[in-house]
C-alpha positions in Angstrom: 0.0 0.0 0.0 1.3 3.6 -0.6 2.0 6.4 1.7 -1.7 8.7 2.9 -2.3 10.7 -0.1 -0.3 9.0 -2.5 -1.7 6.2 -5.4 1.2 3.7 -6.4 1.8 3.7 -10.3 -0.7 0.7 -11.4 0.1 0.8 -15.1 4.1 0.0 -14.2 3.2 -2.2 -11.4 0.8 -3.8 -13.9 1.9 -3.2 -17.5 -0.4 -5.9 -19.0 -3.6 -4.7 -17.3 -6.1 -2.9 -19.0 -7.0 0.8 -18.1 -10.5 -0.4 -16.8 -8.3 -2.8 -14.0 -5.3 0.8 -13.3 -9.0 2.2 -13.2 -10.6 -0.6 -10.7 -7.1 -0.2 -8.4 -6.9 3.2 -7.8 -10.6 3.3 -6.8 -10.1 0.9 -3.9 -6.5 1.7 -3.4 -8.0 5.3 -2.7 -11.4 3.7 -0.8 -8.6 1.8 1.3 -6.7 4.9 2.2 -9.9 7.0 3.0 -10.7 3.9 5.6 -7.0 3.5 7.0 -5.9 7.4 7.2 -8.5 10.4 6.6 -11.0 8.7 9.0 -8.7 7.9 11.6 -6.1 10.3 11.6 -7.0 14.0 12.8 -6.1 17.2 10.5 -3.8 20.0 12.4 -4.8 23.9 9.8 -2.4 26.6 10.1 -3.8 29.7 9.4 -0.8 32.1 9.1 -2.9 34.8 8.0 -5.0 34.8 11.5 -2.0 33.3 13.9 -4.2 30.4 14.5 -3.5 26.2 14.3 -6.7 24.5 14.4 -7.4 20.9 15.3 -9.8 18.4 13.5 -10.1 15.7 15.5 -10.5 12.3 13.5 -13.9 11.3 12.5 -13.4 8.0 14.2 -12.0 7.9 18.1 -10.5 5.6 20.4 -12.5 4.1 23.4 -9.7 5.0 25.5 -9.6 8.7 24.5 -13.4 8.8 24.8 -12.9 7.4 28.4 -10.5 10.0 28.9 -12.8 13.1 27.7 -15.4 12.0 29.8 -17.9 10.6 26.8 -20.6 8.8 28.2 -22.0 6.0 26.3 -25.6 4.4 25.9 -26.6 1.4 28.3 -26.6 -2.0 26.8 -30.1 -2.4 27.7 -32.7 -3.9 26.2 -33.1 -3.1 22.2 -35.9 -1.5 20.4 -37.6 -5.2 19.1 -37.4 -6.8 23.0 -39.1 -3.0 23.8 -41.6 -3.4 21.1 -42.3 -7.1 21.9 -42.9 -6.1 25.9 -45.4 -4.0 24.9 -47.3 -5.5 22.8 -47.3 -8.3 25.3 -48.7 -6.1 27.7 -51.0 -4.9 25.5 -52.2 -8.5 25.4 -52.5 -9.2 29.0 -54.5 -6.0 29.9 -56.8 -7.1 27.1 -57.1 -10.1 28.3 -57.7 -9.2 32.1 -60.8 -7.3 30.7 -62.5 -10.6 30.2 -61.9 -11.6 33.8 -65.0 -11.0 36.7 -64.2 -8.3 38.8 -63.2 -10.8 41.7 -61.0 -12.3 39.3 -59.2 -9.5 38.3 -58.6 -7.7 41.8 -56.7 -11.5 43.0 -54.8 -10.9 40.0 -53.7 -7.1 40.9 -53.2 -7.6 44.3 -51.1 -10.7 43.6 -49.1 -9.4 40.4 -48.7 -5.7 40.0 -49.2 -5.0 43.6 -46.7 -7.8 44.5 -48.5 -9.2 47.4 -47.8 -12.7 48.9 -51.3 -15.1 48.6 -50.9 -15.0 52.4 -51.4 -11.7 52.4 -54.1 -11.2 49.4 -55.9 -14.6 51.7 -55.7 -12.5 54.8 -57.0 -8.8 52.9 -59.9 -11.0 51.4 -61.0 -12.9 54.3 -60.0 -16.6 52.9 -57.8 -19.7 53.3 -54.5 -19.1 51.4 -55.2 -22.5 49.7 -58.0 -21.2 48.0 -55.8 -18.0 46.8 -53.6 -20.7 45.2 -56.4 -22.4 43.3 -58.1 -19.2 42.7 -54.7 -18.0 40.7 -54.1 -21.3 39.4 -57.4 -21.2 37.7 -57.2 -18.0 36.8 -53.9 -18.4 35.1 -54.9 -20.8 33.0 -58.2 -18.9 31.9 -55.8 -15.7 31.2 -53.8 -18.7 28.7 -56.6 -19.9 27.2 -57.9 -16.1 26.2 -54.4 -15.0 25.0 -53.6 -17.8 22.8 -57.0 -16.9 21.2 -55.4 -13.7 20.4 
């Protein structure tokens, strides 16, 4: 590969190629350049006219000079598909709680957004905690039976 900025001589390199293949290896020999150098290496201007040296910083950066400047980077958190997919899940669950009595779906709260133990949601209602169990065991599996309907 040449030096930044310079193209190597393809036709003596290459005296049997044809100018559409000098053509074809200056291209990428340039495309190559543009990847290796003027992306990663930052561009010092002197203006002697205005006393001033200005510094481009390269278009491409280290992680360790980043770190250095303080940059502070995006969480790796969930992506925009698991997002979408959690909502439209949830979407689907609040539908389906709509087809649920209103007993039905205040053991359901109590138990799943408001995080209560059955012992607790048994004591609040006034009933055995067994019965909780099989109240949200049966429940459950009318909540499946409506969503894969969906």
């Amino acid at each position: 590969m040449a030096k930044p900025g310079r193209l190597p001589d393809f036709r003596k390199m290459y005296p049997e190629a044809s100018e559409e293949v000098i053509e074809v290896l200056r291209e990428t020999e340039r495309k190559m350049q543009y990847q290796e150098y003027d992306l990663k290496a930052e561009q010092t201007i002197i203006d002697e006219d205005a006393q001033e040296i200005r510094v481009i910083p390269s278009r491409e950066d280290s992680y360790e000079r980043l770190i250095e400047l303080d940059i502070q980077f995006l969480d790796d958190g969930e992506n925009v598909e698991d997002q979408v997919f959690q909502k439209i899940q949830s979407e689907m669950i609040h539908k389906a709680l709509s087809f649920l009595s209103d007993e039905e779906e205040k053991l359901i709260r109590l138990l799943f957004f408001e995080e209560r133990t059955e012992r607790e949601v048994a004591e609040l209602i006034g009933i055995y905690h067994n019965a909780v169990h099989k109240r949200k065991k049966r429940i459950l599996r009318k909540l499946k039976n409506i969503l894969t309907k969906f």
